[in-house]
N, C-alpha and C positions, 0 to 999 in steps of 0.2 A: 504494500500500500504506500503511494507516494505521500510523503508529506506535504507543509506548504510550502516551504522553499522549493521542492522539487517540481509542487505543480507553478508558481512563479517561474522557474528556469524552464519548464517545457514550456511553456506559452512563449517565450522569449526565444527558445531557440526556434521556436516552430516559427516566427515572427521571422526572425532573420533567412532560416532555410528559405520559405515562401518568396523574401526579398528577390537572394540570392538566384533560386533555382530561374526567378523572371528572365535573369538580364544571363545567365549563361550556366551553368549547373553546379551540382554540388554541397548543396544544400544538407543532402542528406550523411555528409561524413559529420555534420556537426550532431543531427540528430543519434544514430545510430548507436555511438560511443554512451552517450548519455542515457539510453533506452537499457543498452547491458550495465551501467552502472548503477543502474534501481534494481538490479537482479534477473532482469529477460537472457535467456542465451540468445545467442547470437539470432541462429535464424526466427528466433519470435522475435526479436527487437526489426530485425528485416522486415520481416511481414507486417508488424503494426505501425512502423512506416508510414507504409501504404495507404492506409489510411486518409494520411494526412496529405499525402502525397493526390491522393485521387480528389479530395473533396477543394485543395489550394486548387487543382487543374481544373475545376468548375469555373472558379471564380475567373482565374487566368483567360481560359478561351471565351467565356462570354465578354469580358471586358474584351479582349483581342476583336471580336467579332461584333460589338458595339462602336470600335474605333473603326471597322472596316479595312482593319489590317487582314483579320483571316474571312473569307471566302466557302464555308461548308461545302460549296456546290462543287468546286474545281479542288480544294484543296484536302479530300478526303483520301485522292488514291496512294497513298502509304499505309493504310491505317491496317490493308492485309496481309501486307510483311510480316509487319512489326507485332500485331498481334499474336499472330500465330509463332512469332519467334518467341513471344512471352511466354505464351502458354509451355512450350520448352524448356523453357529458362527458369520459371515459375517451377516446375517440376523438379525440373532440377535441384532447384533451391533448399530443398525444403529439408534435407541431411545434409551438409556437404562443408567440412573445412575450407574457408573461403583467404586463404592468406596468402598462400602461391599467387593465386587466381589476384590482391588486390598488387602484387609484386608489379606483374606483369602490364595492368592498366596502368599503375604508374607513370614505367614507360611509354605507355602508348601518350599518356596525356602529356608528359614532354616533349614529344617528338610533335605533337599537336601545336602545342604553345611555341613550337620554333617556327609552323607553318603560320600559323597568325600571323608572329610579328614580323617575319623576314615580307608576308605578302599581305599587306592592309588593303591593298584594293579590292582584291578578292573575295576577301569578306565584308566590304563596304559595300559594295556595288552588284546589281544585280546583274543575270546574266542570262537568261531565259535559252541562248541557243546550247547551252550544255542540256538538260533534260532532253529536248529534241534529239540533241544526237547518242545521249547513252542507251543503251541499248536494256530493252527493258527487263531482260530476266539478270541481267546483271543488277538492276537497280534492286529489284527484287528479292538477291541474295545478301547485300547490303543489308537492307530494312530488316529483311528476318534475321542477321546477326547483330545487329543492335539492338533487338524488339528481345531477340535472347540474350543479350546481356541484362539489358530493362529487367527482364521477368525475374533473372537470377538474383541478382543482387544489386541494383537501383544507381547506386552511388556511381556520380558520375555518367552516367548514361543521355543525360542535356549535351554534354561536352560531343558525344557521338552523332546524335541527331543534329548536332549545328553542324559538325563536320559533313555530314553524309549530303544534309539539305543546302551547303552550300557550296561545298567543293563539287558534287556528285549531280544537284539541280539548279545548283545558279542561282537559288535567291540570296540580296543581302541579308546582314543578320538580323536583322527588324522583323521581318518576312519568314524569317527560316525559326526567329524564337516560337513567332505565335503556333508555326505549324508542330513544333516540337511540344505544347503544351497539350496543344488539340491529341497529338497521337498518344502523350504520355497519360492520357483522359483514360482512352479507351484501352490502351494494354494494360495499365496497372487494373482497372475495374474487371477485369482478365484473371490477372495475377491473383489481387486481391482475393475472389470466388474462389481459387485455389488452397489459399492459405485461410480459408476462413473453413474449409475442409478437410484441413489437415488441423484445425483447431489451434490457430500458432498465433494469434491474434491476440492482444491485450487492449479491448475497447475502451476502458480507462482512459488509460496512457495514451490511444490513438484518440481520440476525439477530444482528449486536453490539448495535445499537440494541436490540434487539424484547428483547433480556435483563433494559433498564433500563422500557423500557415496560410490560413486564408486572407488572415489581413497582411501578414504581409508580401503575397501575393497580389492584392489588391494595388498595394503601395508601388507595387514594383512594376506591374504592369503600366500603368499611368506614365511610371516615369521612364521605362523605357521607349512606350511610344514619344512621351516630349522629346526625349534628348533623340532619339534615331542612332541608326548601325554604329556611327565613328567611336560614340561615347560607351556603346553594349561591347564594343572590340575592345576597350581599358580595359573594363570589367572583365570580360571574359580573359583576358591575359592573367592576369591578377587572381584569377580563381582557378586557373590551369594549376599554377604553380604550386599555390597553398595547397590544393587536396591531393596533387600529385607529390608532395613532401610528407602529407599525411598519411597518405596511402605507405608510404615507405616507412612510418614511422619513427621520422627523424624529428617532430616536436609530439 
């Protein structure tokens, strides 16, 4: 049973994740650590997440879709990758020593953070003839290996869908965040069914959290629409780095 500082710090962290996961991902290394420090193993602290994770991506894409950044009509077709990578991934999840496994993203998110900064245009700027020309079962095994990382173990998985949605379809990152909310909507509510089957869920814990994620999800969506991709590119450099240090756990 949480106390009151404890349920004070999850509303706060859930407040910042929510901020965080807006403008570029990662959110969830702050939560997860704190969720096994109340006493959750590992993959119950994973899955009641989720939670929080699913109900911030309500707020996120209807705001997305009130500013007319996200499009439901045009911008749905990922959402079959990625789901069905979840459900995967999700599966997977639900035993599985996950510390090799946070090794190895590390690396991948620094190698990330070098493509950001060495090429800021590319993530600034939109670029519609890359979709046209990639070829679609390629895109398709893309979405479903990030939709199964997603499912697996969450953390980090923003940082992937920007990469896929902007190196791989050409939108900038303004374009490519909303879409990555919208998907993370519908695989985690995937995920989630999973884990609420395998009984791994701490609704407590996960609807205290999901109080602080939605606002500050709210917060963050606004502001990443004001500011536009140049200022989401800081951010997103800045938070490559920190969870990829974490992941390593070097602080």
């Amino acid at each position: 049973m949480e106390s009151g500082i404890h349920i004070v710090f999850l509303i706060l962290l859930g407040f910042a994740s929510g901020f965080i996961n807006m403008f570029a991902g990662g959110g969830s290394m702050l939560v997860v650590p704190f969720l096994i420090f109340l006493g959750l193993p590992a993959n119950m602290a994973n899955a009641t997440n989720r939670v929080a994770i699913f109900l911030q991506n309500i707020i996120s894409t209807l705001t997305f879709r009130q500013k007319n950044i996200l499009n439901l009509k045009t911008d749905y077709k990922l959402l079959i990758p990625t789901t069905l990578g979840s459900i995967f991934g999700a599966l997977f999840a639900v035993d599985i020593d996950q510390e090799v496994f946070k090794k190895v993203i590390g690396i991948l998110l620094l190698i990330m953070f070098f493509m950001v900064w060495l090429d800021p245009k590319t993530w600034i700027t939109a670029n519609a003839n890359k979709i046209k020309n990639q070829k679609p079962w390629l895109r398709f095994l893309i979405f479903f290996g990030i939709g199964f990382y997603g499912g697996f173990i969450q953390i980090g998985v923003g940082f992937f869908l920007l990469a896929g949605l902007v190196l791989g379809c050409g939108y900038d990152l303004l374009k490519a965040n909303a879409i990555k909310v919208f998907l993370i909507l519908f695989y985690t509510a995937i995920a989630l069914i999973i884990f609420i089957c395998y009984q791994l869920v701490d609704w407590r814990s996960g609807l205290i959290l999901a109080c602080g994620n939605m606002a500050g999800a709210w917060v963050g969506t606004r502001l990443s629409v004001k500011w536009g991709a140049r200022y989401i590119r800081y951010i997103l450099l800045a938070a490559l780095v920190i969870v990829a240090i974490k992941l390593f756990n070097i602080i």
